[in-house]
N, C-alpha and C positions, 0 to 999 in steps of 0.2 A: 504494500500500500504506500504512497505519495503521502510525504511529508506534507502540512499545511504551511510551510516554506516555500517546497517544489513548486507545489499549487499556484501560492502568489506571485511567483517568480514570471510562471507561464502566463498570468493572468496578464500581467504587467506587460509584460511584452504583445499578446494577441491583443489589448486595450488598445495601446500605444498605435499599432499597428491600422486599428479602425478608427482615427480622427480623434482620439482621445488624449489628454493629459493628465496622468497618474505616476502619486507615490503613495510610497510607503510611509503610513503615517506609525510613528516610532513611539515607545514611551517607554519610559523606566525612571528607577527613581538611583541617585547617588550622593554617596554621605559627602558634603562639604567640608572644606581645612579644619572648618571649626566644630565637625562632627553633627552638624543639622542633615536632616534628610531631606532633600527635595528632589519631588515629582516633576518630571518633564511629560509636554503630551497634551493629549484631550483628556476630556474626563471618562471614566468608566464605560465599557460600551461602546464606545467608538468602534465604526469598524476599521481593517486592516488595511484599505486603501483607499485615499480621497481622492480626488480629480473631477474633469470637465467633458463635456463633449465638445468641440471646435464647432461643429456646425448649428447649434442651439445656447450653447453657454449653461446648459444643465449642468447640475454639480451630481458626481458622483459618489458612490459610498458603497463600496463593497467588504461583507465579511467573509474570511475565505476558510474556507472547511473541508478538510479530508472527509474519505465515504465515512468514515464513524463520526465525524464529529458534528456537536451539538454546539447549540448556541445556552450562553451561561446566561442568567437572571436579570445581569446590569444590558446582555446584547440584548435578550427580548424587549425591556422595555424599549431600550434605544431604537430599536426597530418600530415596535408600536408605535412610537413619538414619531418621527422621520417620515415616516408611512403617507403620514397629512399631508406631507408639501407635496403641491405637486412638479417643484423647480429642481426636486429632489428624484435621483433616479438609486433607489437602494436594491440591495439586493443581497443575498446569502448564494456564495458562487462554488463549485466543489468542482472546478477546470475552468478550462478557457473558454472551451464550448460555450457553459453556463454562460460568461460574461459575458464572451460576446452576443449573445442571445437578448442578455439582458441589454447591454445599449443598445443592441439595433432595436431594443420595444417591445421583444416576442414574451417578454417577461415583465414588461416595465415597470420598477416600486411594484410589483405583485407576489414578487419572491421571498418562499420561506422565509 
């Protein structure tokens, strides 16, 4: 089974590839000189990639998921919330297939 690394890696690139601009949106947290923790990132629930479509200026948001994986409690809500706009093209993608499915529309914001 593909790593949920793999997955984004492919995604990224088949994205890129259909008139899209996509990253990897990053987060983690690291102890400062002075031993404080702070959080870099979005908040909770974000998905795993943001970007645009060129040809609309839709904002994208995809969380990327190998065949077993699930989405955790902070991604369902975030998904629930997201769901509304409709500027917003989200989507739960498990290949490239998926995504690019999703921005051509055949999925649109209707995904898992």
């Amino acid at each position: 089974m593909k790593s949920e690394h793999a997955i984004q890696s492919e995604i990224m690139l088949a994205v890129s590839r259909h008139g899209c601009t996509i990253i990897r949106t990053n987060v983690g947290t690291v102890r400062t000189q002075d031993g404080r923790l702070f959080s870099a990132g979005p908040p909770p629930g974000w998905p795993d990639l943001t970007g645009f479509r060129h040809s609309d200026g839709r904002m994208i948001l995809i969380e990327c998921k190998n065949a077993r994986g699930r989405l955790r409690e902070d991604q369902k809500r975030f998904a629930a919330m997201i769901k509304r706009y409709p500027a917003v093209i989200y989507g739960v993608c498990r290949s490239a297939e998926d995504a690019v499915r999703l921005i051509e529309g055949d999925n649109d914001g209707k995904s898992n």
